[in-house]
C-alpha positions as CSV (number, residue, x, y, z in Angstrom):
1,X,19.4,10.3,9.5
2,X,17.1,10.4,12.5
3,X,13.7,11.9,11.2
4,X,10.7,12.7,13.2
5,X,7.8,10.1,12.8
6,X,4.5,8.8,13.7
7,X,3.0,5.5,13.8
8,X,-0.9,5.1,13.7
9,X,-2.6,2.6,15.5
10,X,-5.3,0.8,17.5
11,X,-6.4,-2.2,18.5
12,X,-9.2,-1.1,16.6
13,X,-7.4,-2.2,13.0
14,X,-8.1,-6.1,14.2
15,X,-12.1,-5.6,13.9
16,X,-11.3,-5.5,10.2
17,X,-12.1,-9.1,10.1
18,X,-14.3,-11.1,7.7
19,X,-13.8,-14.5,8.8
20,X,-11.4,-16.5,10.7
21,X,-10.4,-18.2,7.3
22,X,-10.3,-15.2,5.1
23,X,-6.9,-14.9,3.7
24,X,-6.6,-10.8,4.7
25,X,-6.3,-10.9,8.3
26,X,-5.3,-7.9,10.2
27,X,-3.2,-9.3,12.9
28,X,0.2,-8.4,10.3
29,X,-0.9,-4.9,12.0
30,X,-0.1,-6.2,15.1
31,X,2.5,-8.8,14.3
32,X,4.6,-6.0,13.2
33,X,4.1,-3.7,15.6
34,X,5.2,-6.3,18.4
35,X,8.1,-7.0,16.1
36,X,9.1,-3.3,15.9
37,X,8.9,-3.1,19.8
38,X,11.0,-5.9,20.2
39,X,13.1,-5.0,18.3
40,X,13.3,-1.2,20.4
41,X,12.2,0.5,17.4
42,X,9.2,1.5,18.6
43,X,7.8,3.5,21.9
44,X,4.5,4.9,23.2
45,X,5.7,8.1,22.4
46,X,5.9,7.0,18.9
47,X,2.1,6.1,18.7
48,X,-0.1,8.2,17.6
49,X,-4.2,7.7,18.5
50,X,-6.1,7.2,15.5
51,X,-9.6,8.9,14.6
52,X,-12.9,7.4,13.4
53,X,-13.6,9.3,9.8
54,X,-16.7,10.8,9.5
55,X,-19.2,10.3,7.2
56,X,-18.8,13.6,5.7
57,X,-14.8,12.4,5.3
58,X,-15.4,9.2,3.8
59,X,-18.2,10.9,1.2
60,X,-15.1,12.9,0.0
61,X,-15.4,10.0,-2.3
62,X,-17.4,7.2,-2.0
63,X,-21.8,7.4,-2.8
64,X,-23.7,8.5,-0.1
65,X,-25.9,5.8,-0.9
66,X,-22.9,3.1,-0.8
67,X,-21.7,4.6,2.6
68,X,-25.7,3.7,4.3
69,X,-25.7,0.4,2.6
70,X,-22.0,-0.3,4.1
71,X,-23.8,0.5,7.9
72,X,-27.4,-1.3,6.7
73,X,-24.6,-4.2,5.9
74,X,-23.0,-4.5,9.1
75,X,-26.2,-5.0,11.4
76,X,-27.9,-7.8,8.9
77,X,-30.4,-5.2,7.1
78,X,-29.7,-5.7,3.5
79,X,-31.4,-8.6,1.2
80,X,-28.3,-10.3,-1.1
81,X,-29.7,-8.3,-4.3
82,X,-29.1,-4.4,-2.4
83,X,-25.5,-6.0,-1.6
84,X,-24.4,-7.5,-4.7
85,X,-25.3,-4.1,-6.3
86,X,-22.8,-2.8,-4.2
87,X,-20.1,-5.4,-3.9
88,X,-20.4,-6.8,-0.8
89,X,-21.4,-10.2,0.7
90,X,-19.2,-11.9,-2.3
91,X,-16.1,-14.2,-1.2
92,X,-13.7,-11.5,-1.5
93,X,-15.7,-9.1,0.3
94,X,-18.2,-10.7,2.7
95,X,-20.6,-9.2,5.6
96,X,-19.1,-9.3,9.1
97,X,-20.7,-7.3,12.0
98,X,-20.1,-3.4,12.0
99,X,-18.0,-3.5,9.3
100,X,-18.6,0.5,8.7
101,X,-17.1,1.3,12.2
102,X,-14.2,-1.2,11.6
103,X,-13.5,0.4,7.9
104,X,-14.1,4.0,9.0
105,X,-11.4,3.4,11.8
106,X,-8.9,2.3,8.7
107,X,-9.9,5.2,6.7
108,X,-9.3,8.0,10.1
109,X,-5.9,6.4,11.0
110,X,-4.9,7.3,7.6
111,X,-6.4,11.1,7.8
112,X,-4.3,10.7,11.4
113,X,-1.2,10.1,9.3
114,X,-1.9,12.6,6.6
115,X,-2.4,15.8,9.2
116,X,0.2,14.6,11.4
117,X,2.5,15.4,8.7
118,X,0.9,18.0,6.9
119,X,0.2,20.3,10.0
120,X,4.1,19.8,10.8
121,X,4.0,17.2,13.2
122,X,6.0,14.8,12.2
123,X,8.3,14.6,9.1
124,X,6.9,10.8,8.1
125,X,4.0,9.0,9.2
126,X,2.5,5.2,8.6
127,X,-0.7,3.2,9.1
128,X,0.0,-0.1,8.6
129,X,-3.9,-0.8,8.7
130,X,-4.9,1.4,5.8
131,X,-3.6,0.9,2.2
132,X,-7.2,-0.8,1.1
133,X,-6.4,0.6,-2.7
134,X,-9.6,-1.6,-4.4
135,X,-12.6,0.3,-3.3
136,X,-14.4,2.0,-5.6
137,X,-16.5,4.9,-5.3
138,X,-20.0,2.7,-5.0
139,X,-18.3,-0.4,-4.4
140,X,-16.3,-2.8,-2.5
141,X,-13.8,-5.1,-4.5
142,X,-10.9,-7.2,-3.7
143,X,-11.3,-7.3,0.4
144,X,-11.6,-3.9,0.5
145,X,-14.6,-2.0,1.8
146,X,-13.1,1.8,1.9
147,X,-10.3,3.1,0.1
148,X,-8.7,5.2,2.6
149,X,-6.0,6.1,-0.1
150,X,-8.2,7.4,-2.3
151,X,-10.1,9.6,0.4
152,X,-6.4,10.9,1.9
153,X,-5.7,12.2,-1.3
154,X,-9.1,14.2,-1.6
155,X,-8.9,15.5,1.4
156,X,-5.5,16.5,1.0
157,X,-6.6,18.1,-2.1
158,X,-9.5,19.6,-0.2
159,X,-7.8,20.8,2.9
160,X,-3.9,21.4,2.3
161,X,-4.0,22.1,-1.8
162,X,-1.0,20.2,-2.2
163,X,0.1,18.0,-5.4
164,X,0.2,14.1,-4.3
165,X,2.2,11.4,-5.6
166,X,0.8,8.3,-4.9
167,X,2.7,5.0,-5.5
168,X,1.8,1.7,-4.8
169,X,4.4,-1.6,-5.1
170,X,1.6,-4.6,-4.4
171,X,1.3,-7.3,-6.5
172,X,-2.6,-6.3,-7.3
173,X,-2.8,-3.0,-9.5
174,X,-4.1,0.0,-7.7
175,X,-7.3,0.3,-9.6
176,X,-9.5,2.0,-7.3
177,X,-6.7,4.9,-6.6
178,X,-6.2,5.4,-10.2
179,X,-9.5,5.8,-11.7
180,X,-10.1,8.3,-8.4
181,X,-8.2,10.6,-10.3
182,X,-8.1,9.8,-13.7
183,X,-8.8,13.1,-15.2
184,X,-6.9,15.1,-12.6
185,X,-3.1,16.5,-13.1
186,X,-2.7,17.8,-9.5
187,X,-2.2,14.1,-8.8
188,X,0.1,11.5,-10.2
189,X,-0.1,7.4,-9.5
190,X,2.4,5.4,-10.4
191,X,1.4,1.3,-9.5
192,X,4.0,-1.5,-10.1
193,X,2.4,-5.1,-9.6
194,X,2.1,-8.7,-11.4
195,X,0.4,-8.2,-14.9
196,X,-3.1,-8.6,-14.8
197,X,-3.3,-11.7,-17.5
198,X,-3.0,-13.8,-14.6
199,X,-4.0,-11.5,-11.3
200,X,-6.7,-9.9,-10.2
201,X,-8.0,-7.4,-10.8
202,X,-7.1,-7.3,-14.3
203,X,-6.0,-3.8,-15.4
204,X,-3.5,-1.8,-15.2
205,X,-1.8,-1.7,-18.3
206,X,0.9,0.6,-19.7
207,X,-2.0,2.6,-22.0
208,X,-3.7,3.7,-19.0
209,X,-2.4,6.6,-18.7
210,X,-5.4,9.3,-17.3
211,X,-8.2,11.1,-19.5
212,X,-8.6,15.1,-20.5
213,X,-6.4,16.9,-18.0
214,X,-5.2,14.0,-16.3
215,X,-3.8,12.7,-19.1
216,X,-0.2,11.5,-18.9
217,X,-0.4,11.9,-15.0
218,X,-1.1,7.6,-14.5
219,X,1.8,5.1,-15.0
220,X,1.4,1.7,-14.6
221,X,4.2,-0.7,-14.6
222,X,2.7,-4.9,-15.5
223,X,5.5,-6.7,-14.3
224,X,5.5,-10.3,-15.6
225,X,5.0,-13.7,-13.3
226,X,8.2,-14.6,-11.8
227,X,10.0,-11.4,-11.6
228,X,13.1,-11.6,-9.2
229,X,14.4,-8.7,-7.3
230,X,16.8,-7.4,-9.5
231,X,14.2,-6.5,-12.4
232,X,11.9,-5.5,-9.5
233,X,14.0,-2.9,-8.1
234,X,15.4,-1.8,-11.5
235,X,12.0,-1.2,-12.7
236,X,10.7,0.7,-8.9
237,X,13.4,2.9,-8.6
238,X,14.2,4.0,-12.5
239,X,9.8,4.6,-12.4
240,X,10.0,6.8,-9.6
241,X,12.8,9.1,-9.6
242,X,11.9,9.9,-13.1
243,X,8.3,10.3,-12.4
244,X,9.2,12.4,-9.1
245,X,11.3,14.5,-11.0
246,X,8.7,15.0,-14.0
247,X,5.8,15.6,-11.4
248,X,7.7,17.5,-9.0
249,X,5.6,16.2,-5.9
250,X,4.6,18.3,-2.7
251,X,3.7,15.1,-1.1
252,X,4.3,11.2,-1.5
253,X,2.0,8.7,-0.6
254,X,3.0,5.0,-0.8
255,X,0.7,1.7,-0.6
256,X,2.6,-0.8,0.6
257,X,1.4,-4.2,-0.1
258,X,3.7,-7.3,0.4
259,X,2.3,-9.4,-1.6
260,X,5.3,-9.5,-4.3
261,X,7.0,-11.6,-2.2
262,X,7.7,-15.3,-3.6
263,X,6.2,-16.7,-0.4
264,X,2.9,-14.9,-0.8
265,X,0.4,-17.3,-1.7
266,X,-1.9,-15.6,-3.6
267,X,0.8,-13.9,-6.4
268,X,3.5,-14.9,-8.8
269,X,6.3,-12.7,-7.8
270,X,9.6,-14.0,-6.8
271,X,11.0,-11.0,-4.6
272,X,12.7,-11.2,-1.1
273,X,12.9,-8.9,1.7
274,X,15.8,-7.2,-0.6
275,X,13.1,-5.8,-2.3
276,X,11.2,-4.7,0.5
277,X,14.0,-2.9,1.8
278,X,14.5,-0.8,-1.3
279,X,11.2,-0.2,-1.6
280,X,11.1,2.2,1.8
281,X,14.8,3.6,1.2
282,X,14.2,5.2,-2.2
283,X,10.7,6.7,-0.8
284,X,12.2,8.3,1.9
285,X,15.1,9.6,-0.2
286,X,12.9,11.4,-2.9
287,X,9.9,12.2,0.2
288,X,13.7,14.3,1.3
289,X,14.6,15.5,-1.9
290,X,11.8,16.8,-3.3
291,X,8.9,16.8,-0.5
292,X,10.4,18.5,2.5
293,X,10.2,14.9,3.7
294,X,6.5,15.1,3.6
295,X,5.8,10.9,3.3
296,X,2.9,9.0,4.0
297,X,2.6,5.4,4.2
298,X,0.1,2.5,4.2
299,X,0.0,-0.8,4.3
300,X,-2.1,-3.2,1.7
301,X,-1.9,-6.8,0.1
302,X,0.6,-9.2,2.1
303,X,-0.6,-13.0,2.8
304,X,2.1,-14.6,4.5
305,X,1.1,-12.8,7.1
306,X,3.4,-14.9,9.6
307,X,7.1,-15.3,7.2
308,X,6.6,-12.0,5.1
309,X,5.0,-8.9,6.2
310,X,6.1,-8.4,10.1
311,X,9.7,-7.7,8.4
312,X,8.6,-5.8,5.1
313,X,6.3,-3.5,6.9
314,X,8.6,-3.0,10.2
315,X,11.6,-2.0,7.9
316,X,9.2,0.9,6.7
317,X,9.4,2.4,10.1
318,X,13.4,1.5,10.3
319,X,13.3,3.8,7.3
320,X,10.9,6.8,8.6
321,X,12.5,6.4,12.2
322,X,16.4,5.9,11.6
323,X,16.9,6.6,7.9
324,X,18.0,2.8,7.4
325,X,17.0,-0.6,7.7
326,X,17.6,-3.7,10.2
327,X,20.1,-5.9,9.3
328,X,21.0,-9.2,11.0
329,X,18.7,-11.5,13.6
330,X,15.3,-10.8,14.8
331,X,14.5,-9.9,18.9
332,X,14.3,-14.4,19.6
333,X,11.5,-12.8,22.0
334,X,9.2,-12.0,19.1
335,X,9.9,-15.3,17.8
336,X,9.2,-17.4,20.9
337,X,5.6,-15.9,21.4
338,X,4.4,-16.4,17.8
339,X,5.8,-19.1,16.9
340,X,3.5,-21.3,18.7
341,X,0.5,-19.7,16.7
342,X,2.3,-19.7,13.3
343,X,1.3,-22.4,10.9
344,X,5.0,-22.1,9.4
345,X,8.8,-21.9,11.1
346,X,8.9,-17.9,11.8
347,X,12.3,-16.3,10.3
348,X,15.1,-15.2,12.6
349,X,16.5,-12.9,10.7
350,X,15.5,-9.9,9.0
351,X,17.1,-11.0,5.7
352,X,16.2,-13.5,3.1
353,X,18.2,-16.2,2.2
354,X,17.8,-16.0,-1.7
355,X,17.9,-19.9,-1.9
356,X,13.6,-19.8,-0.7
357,X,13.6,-18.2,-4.9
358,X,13.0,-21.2,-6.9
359,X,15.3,-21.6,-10.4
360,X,13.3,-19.5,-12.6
361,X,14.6,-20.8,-16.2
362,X,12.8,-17.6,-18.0
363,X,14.4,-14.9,-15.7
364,X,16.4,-13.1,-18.6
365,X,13.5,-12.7,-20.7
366,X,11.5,-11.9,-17.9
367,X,13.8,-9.1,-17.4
368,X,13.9,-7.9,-21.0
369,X,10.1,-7.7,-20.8
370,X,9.7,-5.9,-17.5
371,X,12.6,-3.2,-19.3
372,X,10.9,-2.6,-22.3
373,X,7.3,-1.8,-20.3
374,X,9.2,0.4,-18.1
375,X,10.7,2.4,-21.0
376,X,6.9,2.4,-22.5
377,X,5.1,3.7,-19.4
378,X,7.4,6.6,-19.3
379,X,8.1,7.6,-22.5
380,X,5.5,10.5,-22.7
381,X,7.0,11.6,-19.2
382,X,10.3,11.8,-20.6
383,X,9.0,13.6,-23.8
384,X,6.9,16.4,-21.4
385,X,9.7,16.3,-19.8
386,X,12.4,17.2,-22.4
387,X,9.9,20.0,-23.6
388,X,9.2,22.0,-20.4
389,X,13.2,22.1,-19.6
């Protein structure tokens, strides 16, 4: 299947930058674009200009007052009490020079993606620099400043009155997405990542399910340390073809984080790319089945920015732009220019061998565990479910 797609970016995406030893570094951006024209994937008439969101855009859900002290921030006018209030200048989230007009360039190439496929022009869309799923309304948290998901789905809400179903596969729980829309039943989150007993940021257990309307409309799925593939995937795709079919979406939005990866250094996940290729595939399957295609993806977490996310974020634009993903070696080309950069020995193929997944003595409990909190979190959608049909 050959679907029509866009693919947001600018060079823009790199001035996202804290410090040159900050673990989120958006070079992947880039990375994976090169790989994905190397590779022939990818063309200028693919590329879609981003937008700068406005101020009025990004107040579709953050403070006012967080927004000014975001600019005040960015050109060294803020004592350290104003910022701590706020969330910013911590080691997850420090100061770096016009960080509004960096985050508010994240935050328009998402609204890019969004109307390019809500006003019809393209069936899928993807900006790999947005996905920043920790900001909260009047603060920054977990390296992120903006949550561009979060304001996508208002202004969806606002300006196409559609119903959005957001899921989000990094290893970090998609707290600031969630509580966005805890109490509203026109949109659905379903996050799968590493429990929190061990992870920031700490939440996202199965009893968080949404308050008054919104109730039964959040599922969360705590995966335990050291889950492997095969419990990963069984979990992702049994979660959201049920949940699809019990929300009946007009629109999907995925975050995409690849941070679950067992070469990530910041998580305890033990996936490969296998997973990373499922994770694409089933979206754009259900984004057909129930959506009119209408899918809109991010990017996130990831910090093996060199081994890892290249290959698990160019096999989302496989997906969108040839209905499959890329099997065998990489273009040597992309190889040969990076690797003299890259701390590590680049791959040169787009698979994993499963060998780099250490012997994980617990994995059949493991997966026992990760079935019986995926039977929890959807119980009451199976119950709704059962009683509407």
């Amino acid at each position: 299947m050959t679907c029509h797609a866009a693919f947001i970016y600018s060079n823009e995406f790199l001035n996202y930058h804290f410090h040159s030893d900050h673990p989120f570094n958006q070079k992947r951006v880039m990375l994976s674009k090169d790989l994905l024209e190397k590779q022939n994937l990818l063309s200028e008439d693919d590329i879609r200009a981003h937008r700068t969101a406005t101020d009025e855009e990004l107040a579709l859900f953050h403070d006012k007052a967080y927004i000014n002290t975001v600019k005040q921030a960015g050109i060294s006018n803020l004592t350290a009490d104003e910022s701590a209030e706020y969330g910013i200048g911590t080691e997850d989230t420090p100061i770096f020079s016009n960080m509004h007009k960096a985050s508010s360039a994240l935050v328009g190439g998402t609204l890019s993606a969004v109307d390019a496929v809500l006003k019809g022009e393209a069936e899928h869309a993807v900006n790999l620099g947005g996905g920043l799923h920790h900001g909260f309304k009047r603060k920054a948290s977990g390296f992120c400043i903006y949550n561009d998901g979060a304001i996508a789905i208002k202004y969806i809400r606002k300006h196409y009155d559609l119903k959005v179903l957001y899921v989000d596969t990094d290893a970090h729980h998609g707290d600031g997405v969630q509580w966005a829309f805890y109490d509203d039943p026109n949109v659905c989150t379903l996050s799968i990542h590493e429990t929190g007993r061990y992870l920031f940021p700490g939440t996202g257990h199965i009893n968080e399910r949404g308050i008054k309307e919104g109730h039964g409309y959040s599922f969360n799925l705590p995966i335990d340390a050291f889950t492997e593939d095969e419990s990963f995937i069984q979990v992702y795709e049994t979660a959201f073809r049920e949940i699809t079919d019990f929300f009946q979406p007009d629109v999907i939005l995925t975050q995409n984080g690849a941070d679950a990866h067992v070469n990530d250094p910041l998580t305890h996940l033990c996936t490969t790319m296998e997973s990373f290729e499922r994770i694409p595939l089933l979206a754009h399957e259900l984004a057909h089945q129930y959506c009119n295609g209408r899918w809109i993806a991010l990017g996130g977490g990831g910090y093996d920015m060199w081994r890892v996310v290249p290959r698990a974020w160019a096999q989302i634009w496989s997906v969108m732009k040839t209905g499959d993903i890329q099997r065998g070696p990489l273009p040597p080309d992309w190889g040969s220019e990076w690797q003299s950069e890259s701390p590590v020995t680049l791959p040169k193929v787009w698979q994993d061998d499963k060998k780099i997944v250490p012997n994980i003595p617990r994995k059949a409990d493991i997966t026992e565990k990760n079935e019986r909190v995926l039977q929890s979190s959807l119980k009451y959608a199976k119950n709704k479910l059962n009683g509407t049909r």
